[in-house]
Each structure stands twice: as C-alpha cells, then as structure tokens.
PDB file with one MODEL, atoms N, CA, C and O in Angstrom:
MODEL        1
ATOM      1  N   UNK A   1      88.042 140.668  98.797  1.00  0.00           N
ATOM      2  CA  UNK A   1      88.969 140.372  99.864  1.00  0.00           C
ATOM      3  C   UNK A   1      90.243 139.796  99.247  1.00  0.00           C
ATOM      4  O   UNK A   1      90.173 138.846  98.467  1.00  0.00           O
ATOM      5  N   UNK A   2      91.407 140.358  99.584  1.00  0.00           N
ATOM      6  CA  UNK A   2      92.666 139.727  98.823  1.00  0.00           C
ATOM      7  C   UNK A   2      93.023 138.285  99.215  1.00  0.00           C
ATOM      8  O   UNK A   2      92.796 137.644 100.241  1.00  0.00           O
ATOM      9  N   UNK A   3      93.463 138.073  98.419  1.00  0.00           N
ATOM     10  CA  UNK A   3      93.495 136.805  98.708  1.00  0.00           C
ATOM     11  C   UNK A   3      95.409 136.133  98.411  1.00  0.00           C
ATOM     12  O   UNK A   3      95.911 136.574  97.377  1.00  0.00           O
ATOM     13  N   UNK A   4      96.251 135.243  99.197  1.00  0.00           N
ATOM     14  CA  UNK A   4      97.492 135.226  99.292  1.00  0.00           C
ATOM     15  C   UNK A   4      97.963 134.149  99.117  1.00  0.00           C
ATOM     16  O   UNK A   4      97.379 133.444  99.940  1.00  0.00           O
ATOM     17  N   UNK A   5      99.022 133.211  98.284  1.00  0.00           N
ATOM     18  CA  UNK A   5      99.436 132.492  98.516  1.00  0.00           C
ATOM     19  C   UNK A   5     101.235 132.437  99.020  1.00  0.00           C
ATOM     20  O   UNK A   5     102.121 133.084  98.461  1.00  0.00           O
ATOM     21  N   UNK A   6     101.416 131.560 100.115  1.00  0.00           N
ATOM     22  CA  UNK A   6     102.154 131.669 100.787  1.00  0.00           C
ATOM     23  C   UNK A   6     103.151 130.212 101.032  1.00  0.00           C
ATOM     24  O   UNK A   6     102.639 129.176 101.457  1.00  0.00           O
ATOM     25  N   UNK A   7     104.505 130.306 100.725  1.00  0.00           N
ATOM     26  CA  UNK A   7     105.548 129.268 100.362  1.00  0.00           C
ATOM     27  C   UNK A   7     105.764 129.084 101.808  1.00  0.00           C
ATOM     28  O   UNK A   7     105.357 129.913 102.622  1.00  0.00           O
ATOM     29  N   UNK A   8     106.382 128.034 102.135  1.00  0.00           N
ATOM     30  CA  UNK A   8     107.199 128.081 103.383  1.00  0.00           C
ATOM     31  C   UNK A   8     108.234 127.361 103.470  1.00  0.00           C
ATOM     32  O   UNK A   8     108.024 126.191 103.789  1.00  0.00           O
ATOM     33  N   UNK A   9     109.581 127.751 103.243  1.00  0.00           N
ATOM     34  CA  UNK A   9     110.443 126.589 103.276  1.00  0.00           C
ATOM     35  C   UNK A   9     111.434 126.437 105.022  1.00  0.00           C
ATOM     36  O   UNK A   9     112.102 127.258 105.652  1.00  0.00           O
ATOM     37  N   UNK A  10     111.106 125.122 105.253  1.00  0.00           N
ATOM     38  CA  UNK A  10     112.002 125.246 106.794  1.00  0.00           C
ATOM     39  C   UNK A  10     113.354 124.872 106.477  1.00  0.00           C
ATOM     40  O   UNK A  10     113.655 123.786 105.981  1.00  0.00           O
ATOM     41  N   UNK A  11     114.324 125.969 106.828  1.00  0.00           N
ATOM     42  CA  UNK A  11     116.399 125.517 106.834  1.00  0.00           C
ATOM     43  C   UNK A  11     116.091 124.284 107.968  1.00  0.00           C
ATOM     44  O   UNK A  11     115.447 124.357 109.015  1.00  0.00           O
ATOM     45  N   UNK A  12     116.765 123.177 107.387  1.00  0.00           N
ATOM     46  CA  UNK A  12     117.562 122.694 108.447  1.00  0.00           C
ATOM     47  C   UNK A  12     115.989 121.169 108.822  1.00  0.00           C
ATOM     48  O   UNK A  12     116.209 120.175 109.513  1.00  0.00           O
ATOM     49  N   UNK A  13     114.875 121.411 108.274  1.00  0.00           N
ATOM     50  CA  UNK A  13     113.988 120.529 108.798  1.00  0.00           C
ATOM     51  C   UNK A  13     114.413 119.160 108.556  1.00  0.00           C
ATOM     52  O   UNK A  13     114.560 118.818 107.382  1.00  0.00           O
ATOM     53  N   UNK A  14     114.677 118.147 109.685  1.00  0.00           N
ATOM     54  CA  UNK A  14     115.058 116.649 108.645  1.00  0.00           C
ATOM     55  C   UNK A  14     114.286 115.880 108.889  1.00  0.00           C
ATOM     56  O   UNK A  14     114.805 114.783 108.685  1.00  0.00           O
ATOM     57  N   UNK A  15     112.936 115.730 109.346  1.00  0.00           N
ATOM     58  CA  UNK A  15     111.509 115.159 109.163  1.00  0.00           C
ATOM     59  C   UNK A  15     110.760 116.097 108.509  1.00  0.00           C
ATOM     60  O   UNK A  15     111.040 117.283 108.333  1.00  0.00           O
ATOM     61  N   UNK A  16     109.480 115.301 108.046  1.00  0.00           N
ATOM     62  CA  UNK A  16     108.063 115.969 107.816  1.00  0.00           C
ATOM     63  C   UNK A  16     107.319 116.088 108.827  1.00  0.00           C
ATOM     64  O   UNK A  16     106.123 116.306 108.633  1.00  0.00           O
ATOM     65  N   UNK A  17     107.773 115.989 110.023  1.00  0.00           N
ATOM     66  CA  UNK A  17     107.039 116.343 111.020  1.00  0.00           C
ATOM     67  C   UNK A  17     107.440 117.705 111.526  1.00  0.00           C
ATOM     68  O   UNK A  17     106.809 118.242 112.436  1.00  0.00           O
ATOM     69  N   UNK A  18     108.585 118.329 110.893  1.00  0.00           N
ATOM     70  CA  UNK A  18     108.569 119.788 111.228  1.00  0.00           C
ATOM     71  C   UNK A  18     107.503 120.052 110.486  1.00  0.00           C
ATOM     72  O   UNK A  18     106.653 120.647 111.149  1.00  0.00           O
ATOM     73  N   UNK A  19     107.198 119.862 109.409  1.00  0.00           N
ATOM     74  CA  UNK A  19     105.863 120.244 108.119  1.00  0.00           C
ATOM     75  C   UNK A  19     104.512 120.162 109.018  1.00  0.00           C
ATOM     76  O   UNK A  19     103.462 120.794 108.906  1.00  0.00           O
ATOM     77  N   UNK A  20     104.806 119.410 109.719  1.00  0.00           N
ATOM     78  CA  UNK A  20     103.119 119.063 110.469  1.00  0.00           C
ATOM     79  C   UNK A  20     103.240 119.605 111.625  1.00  0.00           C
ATOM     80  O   UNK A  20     102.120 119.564 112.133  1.00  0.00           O
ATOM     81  N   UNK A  21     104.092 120.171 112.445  1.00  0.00           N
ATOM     82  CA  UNK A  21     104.060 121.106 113.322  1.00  0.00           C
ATOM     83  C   UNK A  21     103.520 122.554 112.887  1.00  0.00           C
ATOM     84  O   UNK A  21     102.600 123.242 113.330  1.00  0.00           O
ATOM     85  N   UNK A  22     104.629 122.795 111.641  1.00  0.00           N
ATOM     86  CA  UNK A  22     104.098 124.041 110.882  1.00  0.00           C
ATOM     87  C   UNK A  22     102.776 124.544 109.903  1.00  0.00           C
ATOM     88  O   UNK A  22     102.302 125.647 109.630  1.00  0.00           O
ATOM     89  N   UNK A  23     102.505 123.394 109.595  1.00  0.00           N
ATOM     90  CA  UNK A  23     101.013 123.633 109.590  1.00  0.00           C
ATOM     91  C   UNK A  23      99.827 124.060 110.740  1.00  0.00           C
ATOM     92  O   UNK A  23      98.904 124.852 110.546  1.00  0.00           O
ATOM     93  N   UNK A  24     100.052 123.480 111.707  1.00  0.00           N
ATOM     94  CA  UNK A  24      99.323 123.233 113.096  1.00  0.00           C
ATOM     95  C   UNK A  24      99.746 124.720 113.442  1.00  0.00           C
ATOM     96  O   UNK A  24      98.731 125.168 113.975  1.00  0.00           O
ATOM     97  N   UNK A  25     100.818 125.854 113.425  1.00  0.00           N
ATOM     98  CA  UNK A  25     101.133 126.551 113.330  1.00  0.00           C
ATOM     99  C   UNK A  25     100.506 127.685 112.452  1.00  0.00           C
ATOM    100  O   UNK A  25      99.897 128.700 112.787  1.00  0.00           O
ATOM    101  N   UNK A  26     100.816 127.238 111.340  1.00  0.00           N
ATOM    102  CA  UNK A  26      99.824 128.469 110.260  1.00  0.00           C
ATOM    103  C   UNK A  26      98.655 128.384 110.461  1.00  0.00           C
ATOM    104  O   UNK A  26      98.097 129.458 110.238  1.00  0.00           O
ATOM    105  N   UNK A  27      97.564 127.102 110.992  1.00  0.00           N
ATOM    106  CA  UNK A  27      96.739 127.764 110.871  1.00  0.00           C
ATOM    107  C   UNK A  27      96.159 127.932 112.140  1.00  0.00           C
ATOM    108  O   UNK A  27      95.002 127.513 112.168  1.00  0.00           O
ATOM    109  N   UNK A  28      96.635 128.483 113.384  1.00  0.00           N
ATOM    110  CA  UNK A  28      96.341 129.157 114.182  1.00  0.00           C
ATOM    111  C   UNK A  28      96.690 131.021 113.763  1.00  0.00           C
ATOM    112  O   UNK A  28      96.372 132.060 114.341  1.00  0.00           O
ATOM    113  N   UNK A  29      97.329 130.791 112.738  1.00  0.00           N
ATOM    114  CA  UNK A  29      97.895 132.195 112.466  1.00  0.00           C
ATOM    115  C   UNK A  29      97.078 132.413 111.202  1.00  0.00           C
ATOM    116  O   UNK A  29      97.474 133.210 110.352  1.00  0.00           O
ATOM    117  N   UNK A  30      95.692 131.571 111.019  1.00  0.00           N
ATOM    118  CA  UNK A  30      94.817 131.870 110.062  1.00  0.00           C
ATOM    119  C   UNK A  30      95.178 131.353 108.524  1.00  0.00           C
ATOM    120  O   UNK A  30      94.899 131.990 107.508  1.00  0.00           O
ATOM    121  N   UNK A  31      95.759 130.250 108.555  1.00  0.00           N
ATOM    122  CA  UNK A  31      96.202 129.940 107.174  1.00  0.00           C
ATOM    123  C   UNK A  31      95.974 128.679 106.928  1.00  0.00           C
ATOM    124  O   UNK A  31      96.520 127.898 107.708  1.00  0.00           O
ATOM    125  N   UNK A  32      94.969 127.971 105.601  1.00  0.00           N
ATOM    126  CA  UNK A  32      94.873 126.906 105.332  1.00  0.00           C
ATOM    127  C   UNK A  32      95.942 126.300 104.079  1.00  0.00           C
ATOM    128  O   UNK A  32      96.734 126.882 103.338  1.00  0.00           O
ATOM    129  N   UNK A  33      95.667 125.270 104.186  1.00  0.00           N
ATOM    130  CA  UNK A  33      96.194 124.540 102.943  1.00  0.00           C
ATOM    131  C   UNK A  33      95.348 123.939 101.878  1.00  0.00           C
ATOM    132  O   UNK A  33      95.644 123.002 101.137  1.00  0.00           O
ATOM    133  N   UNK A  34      94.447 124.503 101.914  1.00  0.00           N
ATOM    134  CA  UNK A  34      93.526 123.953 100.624  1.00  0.00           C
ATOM    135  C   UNK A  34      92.741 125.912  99.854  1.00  0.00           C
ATOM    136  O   UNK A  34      92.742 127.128 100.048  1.00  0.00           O
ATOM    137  N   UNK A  35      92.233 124.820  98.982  1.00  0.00           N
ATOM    138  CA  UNK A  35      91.471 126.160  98.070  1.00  0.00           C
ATOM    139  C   UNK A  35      90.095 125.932  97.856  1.00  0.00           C
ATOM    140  O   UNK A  35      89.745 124.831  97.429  1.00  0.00           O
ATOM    141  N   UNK A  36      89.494 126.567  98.025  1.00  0.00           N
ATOM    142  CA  UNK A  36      87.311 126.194  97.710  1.00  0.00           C
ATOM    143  C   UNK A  36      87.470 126.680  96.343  1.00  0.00           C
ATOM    144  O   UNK A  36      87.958 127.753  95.990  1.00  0.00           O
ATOM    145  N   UNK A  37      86.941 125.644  95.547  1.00  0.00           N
ATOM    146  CA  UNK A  37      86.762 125.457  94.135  1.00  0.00           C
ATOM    147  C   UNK A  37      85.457 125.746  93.599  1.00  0.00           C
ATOM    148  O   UNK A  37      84.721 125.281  94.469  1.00  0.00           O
ATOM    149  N   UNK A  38      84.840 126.147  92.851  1.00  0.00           N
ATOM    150  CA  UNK A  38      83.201 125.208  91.893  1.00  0.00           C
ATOM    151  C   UNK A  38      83.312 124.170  92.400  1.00  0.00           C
ATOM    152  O   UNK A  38      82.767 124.091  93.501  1.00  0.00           O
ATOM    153  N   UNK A  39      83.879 123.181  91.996  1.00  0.00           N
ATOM    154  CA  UNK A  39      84.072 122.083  92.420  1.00  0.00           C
ATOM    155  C   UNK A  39      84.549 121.108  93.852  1.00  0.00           C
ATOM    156  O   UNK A  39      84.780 119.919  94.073  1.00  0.00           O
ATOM    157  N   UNK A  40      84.539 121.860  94.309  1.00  0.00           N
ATOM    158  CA  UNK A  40      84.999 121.112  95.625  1.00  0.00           C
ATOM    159  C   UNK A  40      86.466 122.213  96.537  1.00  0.00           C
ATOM    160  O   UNK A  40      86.943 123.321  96.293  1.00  0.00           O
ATOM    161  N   UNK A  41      86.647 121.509  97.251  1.00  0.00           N
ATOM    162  CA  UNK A  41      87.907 121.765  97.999  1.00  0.00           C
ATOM    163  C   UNK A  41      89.296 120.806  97.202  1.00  0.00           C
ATOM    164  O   UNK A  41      89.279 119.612  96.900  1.00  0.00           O
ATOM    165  N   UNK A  42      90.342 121.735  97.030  1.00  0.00           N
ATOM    166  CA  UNK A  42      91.568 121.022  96.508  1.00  0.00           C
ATOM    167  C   UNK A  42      92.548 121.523  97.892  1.00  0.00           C
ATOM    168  O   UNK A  42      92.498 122.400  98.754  1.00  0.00           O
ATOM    169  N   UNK A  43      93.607 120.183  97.441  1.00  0.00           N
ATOM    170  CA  UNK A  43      94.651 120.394  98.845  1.00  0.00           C
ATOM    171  C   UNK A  43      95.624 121.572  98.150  1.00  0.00           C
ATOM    172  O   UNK A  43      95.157 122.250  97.235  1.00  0.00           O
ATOM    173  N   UNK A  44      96.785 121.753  98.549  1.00  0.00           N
ATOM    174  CA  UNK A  44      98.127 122.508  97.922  1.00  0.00           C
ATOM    175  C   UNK A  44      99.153 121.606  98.094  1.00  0.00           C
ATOM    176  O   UNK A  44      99.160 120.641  98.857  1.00  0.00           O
ATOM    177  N   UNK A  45     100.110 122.010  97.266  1.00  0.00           N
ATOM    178  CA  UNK A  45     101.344 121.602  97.350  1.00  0.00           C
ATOM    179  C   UNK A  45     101.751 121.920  98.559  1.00  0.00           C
ATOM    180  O   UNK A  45     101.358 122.955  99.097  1.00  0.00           O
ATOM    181  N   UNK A  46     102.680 120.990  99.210  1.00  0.00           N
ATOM    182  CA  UNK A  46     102.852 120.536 100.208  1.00  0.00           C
ATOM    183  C   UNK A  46     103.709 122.171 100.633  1.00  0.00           C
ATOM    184  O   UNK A  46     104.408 122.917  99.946  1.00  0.00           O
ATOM    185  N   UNK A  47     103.309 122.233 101.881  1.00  0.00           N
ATOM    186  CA  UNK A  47     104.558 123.737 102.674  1.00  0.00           C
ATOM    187  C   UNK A  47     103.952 125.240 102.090  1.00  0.00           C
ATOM    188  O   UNK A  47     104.252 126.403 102.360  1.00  0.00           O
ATOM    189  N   UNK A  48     102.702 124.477 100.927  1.00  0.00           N
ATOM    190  CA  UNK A  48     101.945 125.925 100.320  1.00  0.00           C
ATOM    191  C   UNK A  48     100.834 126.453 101.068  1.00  0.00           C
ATOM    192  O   UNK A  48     100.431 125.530 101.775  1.00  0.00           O
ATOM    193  N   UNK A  49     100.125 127.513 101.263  1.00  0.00           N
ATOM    194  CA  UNK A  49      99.541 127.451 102.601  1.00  0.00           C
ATOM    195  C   UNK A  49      98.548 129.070 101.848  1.00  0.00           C
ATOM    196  O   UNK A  49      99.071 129.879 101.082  1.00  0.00           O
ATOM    197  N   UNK A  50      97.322 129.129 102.274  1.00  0.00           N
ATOM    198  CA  UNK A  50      96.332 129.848 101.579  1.00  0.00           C
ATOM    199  C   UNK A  50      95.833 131.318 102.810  1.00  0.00           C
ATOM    200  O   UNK A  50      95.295 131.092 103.894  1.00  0.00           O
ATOM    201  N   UNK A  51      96.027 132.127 102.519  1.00  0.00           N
ATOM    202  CA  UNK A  51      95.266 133.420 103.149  1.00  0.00           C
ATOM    203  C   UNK A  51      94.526 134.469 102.803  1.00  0.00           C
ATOM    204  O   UNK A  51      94.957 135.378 102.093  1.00  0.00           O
ATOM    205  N   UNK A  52      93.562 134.429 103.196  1.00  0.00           N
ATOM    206  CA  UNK A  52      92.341 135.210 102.615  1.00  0.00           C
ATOM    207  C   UNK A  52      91.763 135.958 104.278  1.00  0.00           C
ATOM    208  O   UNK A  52      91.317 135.459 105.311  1.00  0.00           O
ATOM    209  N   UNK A  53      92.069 137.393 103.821  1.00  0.00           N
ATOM    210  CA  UNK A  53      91.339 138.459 104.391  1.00  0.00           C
ATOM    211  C   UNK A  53      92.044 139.959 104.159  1.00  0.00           C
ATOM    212  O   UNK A  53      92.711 140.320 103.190  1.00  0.00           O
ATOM    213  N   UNK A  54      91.717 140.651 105.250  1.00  0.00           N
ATOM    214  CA  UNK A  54      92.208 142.133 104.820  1.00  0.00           C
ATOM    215  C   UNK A  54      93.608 142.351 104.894  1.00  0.00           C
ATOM    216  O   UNK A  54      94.101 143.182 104.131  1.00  0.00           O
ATOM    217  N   UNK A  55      94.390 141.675 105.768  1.00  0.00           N
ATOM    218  CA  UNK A  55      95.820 141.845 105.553  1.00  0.00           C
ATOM    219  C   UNK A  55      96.600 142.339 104.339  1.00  0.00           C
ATOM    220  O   UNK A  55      96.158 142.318 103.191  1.00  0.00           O
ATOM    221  N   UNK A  56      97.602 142.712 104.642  1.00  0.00           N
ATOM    222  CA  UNK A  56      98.468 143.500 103.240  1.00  0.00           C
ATOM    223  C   UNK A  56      99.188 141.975 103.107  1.00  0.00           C
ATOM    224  O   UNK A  56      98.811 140.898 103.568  1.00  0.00           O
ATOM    225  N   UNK A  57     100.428 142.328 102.256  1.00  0.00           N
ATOM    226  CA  UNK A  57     101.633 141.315 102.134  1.00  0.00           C
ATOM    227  C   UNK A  57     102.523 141.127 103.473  1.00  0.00           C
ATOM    228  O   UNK A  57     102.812 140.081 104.054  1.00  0.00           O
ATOM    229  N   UNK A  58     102.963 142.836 103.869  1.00  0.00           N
ATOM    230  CA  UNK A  58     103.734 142.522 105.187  1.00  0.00           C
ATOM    231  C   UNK A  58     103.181 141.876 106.185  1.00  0.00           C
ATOM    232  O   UNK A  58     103.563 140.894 106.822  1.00  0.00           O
ATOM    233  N   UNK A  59     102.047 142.664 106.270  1.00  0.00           N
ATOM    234  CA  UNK A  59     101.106 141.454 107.949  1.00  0.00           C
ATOM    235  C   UNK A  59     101.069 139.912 107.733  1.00  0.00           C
ATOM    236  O   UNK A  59     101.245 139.157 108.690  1.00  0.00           O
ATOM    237  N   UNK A  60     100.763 139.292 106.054  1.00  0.00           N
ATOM    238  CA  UNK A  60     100.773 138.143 105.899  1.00  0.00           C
ATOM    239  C   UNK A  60     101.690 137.561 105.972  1.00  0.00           C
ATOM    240  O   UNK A  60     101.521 136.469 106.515  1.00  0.00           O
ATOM    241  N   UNK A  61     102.937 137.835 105.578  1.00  0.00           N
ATOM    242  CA  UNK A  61     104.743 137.630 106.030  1.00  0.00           C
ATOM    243  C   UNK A  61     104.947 137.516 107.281  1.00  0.00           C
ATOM    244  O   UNK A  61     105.529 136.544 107.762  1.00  0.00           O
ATOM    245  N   UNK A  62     104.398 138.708 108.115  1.00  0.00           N
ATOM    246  CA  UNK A  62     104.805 138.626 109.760  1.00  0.00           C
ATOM    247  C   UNK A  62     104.157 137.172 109.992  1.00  0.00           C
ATOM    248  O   UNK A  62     104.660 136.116 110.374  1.00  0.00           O
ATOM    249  N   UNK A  63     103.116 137.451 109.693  1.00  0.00           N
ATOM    250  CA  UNK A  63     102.106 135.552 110.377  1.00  0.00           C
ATOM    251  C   UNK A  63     102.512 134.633 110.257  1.00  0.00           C
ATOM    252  O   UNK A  63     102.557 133.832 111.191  1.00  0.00           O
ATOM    253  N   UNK A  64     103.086 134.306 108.776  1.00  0.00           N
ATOM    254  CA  UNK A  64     103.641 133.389 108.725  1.00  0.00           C
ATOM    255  C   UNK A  64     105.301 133.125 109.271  1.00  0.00           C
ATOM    256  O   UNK A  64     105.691 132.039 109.700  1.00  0.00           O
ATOM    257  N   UNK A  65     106.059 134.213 109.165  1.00  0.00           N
ATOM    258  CA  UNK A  65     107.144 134.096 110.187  1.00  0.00           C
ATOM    259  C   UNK A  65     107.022 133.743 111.586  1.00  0.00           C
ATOM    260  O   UNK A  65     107.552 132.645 111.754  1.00  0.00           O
ATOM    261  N   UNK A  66     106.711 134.048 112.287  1.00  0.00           N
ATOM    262  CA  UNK A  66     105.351 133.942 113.133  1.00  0.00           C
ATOM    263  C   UNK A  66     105.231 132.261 113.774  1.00  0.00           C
ATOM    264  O   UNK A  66     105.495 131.812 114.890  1.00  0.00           O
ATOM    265  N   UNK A  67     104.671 131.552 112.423  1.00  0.00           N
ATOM    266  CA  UNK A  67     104.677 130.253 112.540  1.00  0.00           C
ATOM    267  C   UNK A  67     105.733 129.543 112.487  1.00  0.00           C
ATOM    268  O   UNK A  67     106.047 128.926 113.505  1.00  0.00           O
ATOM    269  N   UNK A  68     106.517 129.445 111.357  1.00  0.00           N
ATOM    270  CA  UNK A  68     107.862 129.282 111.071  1.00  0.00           C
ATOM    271  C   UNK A  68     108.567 129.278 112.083  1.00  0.00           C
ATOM    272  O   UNK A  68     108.974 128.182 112.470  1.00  0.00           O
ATOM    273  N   UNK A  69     108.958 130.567 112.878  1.00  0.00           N
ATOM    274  CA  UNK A  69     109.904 130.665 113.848  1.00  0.00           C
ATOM    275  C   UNK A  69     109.486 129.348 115.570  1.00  0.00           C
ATOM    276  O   UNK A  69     110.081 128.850 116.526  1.00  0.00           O
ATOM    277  N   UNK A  70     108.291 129.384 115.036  1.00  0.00           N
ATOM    278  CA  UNK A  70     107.467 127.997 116.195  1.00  0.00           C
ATOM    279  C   UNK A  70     108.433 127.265 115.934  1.00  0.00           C
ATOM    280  O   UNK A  70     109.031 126.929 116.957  1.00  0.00           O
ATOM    281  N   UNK A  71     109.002 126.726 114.678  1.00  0.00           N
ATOM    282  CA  UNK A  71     109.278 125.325 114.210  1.00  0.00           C
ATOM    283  C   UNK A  71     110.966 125.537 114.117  1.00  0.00           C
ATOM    284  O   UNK A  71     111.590 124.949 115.001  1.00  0.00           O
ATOM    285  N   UNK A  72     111.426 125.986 113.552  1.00  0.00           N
ATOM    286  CA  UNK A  72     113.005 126.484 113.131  1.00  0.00           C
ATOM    287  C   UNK A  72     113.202 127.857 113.308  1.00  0.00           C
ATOM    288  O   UNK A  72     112.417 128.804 113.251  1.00  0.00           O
ATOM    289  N   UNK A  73     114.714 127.766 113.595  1.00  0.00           N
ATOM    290  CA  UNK A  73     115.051 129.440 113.764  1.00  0.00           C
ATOM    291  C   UNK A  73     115.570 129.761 112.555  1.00  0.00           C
ATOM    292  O   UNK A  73     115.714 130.981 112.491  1.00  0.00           O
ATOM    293  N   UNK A  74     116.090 128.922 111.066  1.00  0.00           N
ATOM    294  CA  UNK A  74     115.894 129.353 110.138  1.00  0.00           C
ATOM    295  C   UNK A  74     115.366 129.007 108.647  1.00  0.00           C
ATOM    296  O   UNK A  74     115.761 127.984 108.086  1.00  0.00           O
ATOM    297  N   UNK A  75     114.467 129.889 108.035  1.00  0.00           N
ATOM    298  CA  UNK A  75     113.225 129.439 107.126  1.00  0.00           C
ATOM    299  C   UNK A  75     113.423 130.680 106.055  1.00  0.00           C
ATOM    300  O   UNK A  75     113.917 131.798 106.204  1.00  0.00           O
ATOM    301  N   UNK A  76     112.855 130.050 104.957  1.00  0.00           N
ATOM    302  CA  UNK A  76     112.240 131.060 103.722  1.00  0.00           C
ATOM    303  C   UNK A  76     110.814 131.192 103.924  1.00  0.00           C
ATOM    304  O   UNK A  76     110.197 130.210 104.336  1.00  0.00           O
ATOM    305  N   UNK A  77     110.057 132.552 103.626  1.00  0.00           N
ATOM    306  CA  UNK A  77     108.868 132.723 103.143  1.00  0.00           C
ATOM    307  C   UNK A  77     108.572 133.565 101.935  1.00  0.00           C
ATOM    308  O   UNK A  77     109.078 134.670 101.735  1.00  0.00           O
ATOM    309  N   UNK A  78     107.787 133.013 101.213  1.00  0.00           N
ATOM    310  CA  UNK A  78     107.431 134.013 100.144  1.00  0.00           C
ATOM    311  C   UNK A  78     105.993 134.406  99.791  1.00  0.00           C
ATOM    312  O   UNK A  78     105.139 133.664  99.305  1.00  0.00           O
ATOM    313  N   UNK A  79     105.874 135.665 100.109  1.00  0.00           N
ATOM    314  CA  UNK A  79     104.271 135.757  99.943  1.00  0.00           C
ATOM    315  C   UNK A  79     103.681 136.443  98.688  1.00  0.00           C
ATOM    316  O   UNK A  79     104.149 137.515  98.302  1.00  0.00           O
ATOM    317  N   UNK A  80     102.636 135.822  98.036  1.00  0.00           N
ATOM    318  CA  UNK A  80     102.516 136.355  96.595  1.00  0.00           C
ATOM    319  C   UNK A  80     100.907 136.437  96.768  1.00  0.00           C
ATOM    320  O   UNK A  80     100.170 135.475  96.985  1.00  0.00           O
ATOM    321  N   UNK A  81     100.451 138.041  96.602  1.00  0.00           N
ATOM    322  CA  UNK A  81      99.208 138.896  96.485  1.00  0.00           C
ATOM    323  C   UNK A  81      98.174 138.112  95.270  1.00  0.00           C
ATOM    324  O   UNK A  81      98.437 138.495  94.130  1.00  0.00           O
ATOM    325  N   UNK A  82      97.045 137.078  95.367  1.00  0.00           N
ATOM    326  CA  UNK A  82      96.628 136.727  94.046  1.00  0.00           C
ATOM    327  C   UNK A  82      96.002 137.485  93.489  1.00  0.00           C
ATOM    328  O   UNK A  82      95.284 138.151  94.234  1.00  0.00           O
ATOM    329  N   UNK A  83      95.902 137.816  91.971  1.00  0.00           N
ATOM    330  CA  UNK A  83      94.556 138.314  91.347  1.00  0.00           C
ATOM    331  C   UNK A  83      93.583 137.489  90.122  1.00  0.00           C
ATOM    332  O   UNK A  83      92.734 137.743  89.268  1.00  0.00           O
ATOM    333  N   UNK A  84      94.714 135.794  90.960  1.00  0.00           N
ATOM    334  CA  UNK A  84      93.617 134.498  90.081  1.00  0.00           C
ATOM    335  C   UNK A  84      94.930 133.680  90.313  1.00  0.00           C
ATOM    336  O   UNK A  84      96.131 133.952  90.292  1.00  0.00           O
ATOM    337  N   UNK A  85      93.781 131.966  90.664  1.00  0.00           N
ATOM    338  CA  UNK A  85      94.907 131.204  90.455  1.00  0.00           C
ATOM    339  C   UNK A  85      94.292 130.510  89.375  1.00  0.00           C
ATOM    340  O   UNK A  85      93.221 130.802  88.844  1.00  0.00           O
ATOM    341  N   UNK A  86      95.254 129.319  89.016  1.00  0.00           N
ATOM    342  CA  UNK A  86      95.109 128.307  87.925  1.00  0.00           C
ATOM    343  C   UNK A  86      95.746 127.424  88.470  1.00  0.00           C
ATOM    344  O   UNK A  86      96.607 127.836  89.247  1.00  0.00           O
ATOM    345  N   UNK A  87      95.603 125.748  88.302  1.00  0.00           N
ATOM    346  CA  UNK A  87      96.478 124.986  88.537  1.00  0.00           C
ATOM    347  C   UNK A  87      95.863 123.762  87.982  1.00  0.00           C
ATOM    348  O   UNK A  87      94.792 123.762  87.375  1.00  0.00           O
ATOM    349  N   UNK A  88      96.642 122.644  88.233  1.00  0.00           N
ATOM    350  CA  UNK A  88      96.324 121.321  87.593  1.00  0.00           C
ATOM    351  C   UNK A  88      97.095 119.928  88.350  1.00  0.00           C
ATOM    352  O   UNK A  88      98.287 119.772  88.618  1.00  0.00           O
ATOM    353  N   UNK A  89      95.993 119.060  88.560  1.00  0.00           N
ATOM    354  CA  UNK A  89      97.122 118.205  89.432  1.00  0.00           C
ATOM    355  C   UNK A  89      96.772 118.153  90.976  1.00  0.00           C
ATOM    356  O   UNK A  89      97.160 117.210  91.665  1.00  0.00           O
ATOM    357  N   UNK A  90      96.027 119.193  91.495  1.00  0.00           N
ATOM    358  CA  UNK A  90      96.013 119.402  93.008  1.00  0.00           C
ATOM    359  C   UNK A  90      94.711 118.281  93.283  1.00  0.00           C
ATOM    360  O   UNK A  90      93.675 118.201  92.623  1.00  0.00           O
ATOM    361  N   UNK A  91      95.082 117.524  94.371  1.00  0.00           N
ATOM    362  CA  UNK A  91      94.563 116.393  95.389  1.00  0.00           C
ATOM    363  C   UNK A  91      92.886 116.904  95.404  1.00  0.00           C
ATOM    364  O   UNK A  91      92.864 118.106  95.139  1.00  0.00           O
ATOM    365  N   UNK A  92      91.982 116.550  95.552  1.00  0.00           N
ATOM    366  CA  UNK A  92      90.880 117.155  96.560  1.00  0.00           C
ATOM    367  C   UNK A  92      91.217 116.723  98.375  1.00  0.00           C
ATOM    368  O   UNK A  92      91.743 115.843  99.056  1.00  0.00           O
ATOM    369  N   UNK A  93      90.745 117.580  98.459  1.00  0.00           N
ATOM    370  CA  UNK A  93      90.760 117.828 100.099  1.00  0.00           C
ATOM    371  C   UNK A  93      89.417 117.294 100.829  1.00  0.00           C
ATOM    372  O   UNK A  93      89.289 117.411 102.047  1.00  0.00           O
TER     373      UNK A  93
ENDMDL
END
C-alpha cells in the first residue's frame, strides 16, 4: 500500500491554532500525524501529516487541499510518494 508524506504550509496563518484546526481537518480527510514504528508510534514534524492507502499523488493533493482550504484561502502543499522513510529526533506519540 503506498504510502505518502505530506507538507502543509498555511499563507497568512498568525496562530497555531490555524495548525490545530488543520489537523482536525486532515484527518477527517484520512491523514495522521504520526508514524507506527518497531518501536512504537513517533509524532512528525509539526504541519507534516502521514497517508497510507490506495490513492495516487493527485487524489492525496486534492485531500489535503481539501483541508487546507477549511483553514486559509491561501496555502502550500507538497506531496511526496514514500519508498522508505528514515529520520531521527521525532517525539513518540
């Protein structure tokens, strides 16, 4: 199952409570913020946001625009197809 990681930057947000709207947002549109490890659950970097299922890149873009547009009318998204992550540093969840 592919699996996606997904940026979200909001134009114009001047709280972190646009961030916590837009979360509450992605993941009605199926998107978490953490990763299932060996080891446990880790969080993401903050506005980074996790999707796993059959979707392509575009459907995963629409979703998350989708959410985004809930919160601000203007935002960056960037969606990147994994075939492995790595990282160091991430919170447990």
């Amino acid at each position: 199952m592919p699996r996606f990681t997904v940026r979200v930057e909001l134009h114009g947000a001047d709280t972190w409570a646009h961030y916590e709207k837009l979360y509450e947002y992605m993941a009605h549109q199926g998107f978490t913020d953490t990763l299932v490890t060996e080891q446990g659950r880790v969080k993401m970097p903050p506005a980074e946001y996790n999707y796993e299922g059959t979707a392509t890149r575009a459907e995963v873009l629409a979703k998350a625009q989708v959410a985004a547009g809930r919160v601000v009318t203007s935002y960056a998204v960037l969606v990147t197809e994994s075939a492995g992550r790595t990282w160091s540093g991430l919170e447990k969840a």
